[in-house]
matplotlib code that plots the C-alpha trace (Angstrom):
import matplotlib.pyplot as plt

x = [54.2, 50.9, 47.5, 46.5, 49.6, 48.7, 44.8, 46.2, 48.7, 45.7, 43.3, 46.2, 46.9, 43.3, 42.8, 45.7, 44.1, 41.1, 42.5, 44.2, 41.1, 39.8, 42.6, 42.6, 39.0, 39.6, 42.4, 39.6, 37.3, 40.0, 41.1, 37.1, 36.7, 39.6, 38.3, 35.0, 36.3, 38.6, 36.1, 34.0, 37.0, 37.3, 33.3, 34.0, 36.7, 34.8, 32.1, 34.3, 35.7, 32.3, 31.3, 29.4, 29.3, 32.4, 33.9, 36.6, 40.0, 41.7, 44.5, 43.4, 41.5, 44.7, 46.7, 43.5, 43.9, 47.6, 47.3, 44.7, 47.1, 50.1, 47.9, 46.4, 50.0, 50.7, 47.1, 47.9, 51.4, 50.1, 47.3, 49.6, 51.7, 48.3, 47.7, 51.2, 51.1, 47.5, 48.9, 51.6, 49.3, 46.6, 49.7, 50.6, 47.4, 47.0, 50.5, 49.3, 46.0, 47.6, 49.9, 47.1, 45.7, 48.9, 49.2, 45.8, 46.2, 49.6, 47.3, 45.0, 47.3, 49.4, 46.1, 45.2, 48.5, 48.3, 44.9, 46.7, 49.6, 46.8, 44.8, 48.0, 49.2, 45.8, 45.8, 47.4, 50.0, 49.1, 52.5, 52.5, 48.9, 49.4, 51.3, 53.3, 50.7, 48.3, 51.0, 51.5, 47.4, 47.8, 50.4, 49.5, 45.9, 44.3, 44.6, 48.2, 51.2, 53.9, 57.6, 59.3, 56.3, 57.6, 55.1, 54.6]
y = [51.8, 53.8, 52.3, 51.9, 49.3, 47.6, 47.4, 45.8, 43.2, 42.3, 41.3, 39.5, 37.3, 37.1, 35.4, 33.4, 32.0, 31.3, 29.3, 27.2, 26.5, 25.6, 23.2, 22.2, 21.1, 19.4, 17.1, 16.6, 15.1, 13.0, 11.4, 11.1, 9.3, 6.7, 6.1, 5.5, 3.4, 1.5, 0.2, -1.0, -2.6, -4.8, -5.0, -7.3, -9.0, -10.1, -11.0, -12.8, -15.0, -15.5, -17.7, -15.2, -14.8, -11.9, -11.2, -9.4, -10.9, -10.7, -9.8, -6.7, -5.5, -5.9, -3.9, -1.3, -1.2, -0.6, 2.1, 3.9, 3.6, 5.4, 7.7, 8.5, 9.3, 11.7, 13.1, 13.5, 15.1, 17.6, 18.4, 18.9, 21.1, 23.5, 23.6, 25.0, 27.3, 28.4, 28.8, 31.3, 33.0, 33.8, 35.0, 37.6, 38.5, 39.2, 40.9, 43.1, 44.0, 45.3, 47.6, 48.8, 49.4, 50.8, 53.1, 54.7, 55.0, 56.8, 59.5, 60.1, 61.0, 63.2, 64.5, 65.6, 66.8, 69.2, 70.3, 71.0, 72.9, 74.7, 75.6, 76.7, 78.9, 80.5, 81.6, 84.4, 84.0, 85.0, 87.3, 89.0, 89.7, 92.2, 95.9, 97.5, 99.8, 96.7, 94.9, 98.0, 98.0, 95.0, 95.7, 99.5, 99.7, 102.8, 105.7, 104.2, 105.0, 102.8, 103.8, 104.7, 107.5, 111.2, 112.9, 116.0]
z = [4.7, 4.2, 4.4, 0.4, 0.1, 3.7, 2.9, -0.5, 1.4, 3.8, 0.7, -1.0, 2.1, 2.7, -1.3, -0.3, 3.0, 1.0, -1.3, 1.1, 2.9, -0.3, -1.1, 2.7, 1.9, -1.2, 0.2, 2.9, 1.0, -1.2, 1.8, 2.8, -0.5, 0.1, 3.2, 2.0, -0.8, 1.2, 3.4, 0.1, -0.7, 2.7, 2.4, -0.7, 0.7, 3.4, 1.3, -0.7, 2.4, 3.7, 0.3, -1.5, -5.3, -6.2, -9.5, -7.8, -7.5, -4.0, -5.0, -7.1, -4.4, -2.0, -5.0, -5.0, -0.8, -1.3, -3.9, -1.4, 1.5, -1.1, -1.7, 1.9, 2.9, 0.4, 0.6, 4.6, 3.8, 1.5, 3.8, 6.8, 4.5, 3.1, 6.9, 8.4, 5.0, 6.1, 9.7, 8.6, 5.9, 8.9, 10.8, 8.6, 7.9, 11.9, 11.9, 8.4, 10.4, 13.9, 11.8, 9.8, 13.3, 14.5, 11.7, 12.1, 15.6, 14.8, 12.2, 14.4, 17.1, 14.3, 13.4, 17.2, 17.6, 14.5, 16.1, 19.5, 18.1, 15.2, 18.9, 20.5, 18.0, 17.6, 21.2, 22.2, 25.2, 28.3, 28.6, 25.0, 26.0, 28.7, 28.2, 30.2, 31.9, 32.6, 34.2, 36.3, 37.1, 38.2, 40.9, 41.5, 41.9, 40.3, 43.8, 44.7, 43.9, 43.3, 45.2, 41.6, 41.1, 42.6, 44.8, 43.1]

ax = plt.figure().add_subplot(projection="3d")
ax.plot(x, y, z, "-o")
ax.set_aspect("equal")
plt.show()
């Protein structure tokens, strides 16, 4: 996989994380809200019980408190499931990131070893270098006479 479709795979998980937080957020506040009106609800219940003046009946507000609690656990189930599908999404998107590290890592070392092998290549070898004669210097020094020469 080269990097052009991985950086494209990382900003398509990343969108998709970010619209699950956004979701995960919206579900937070919906269940905020029944909360909130839920405890209104009881507020004029006990208002009721305590002899003040309500218009409300009883049992609608029960119906209302029943309807909230429905709600709540299907609000709570979809918010469990946006979390374990943000869970997974910021899992990939770690796993997509370490092979886009992995695969620069692996082009740069290619790229060093090219410049190795360029540097190698442009060197000459220490063997080809020498002839015949300076390979002979080396062992005979000038003055000396090596054993295959004839004295003359």
């Amino acid at each position: 996989m080269d990097r052009k479709s991985l950086g494209k795979m990382i900003a398509v998980q990343s969108l998709m994380k970010a619209r699950l937080e956004m979701a995960i957020s919206g579900l937070a506040n919906a269940l905020a809200g029944i909360e909130a009106e839920n405890g209104e609800l009881l507020a004029m219940l006990d208002r009721r019980y305590e002899g003040q003046a309500a218009f409300v009946d009883p049992a609608a507000i029960l119906t209302r408190i029943n309807a909230n609690m429905r709600r709540k656990e299907l609000l709570e189930q979809e918010l469990a499931n946006q979390r374990q599908a943000l869970l997974q999404t910021s899992r990939r998107t770690e796993l997509l990131e370490g092979r886009m590290v992995d695969l620069g890592q692996a082009m740069e070392r290619k790229m060093q070893a090219e410049v190795i092998e360029e540097f190698g290549a442009s060197r000459p070898s220490s063997s080809s270098g020498l002839s015949r004669g300076s390979a002979d210097l080396c062992v005979n020094p000038p003055g000396r006479r090596s054993s295959g020469q004839a004295r003359g």
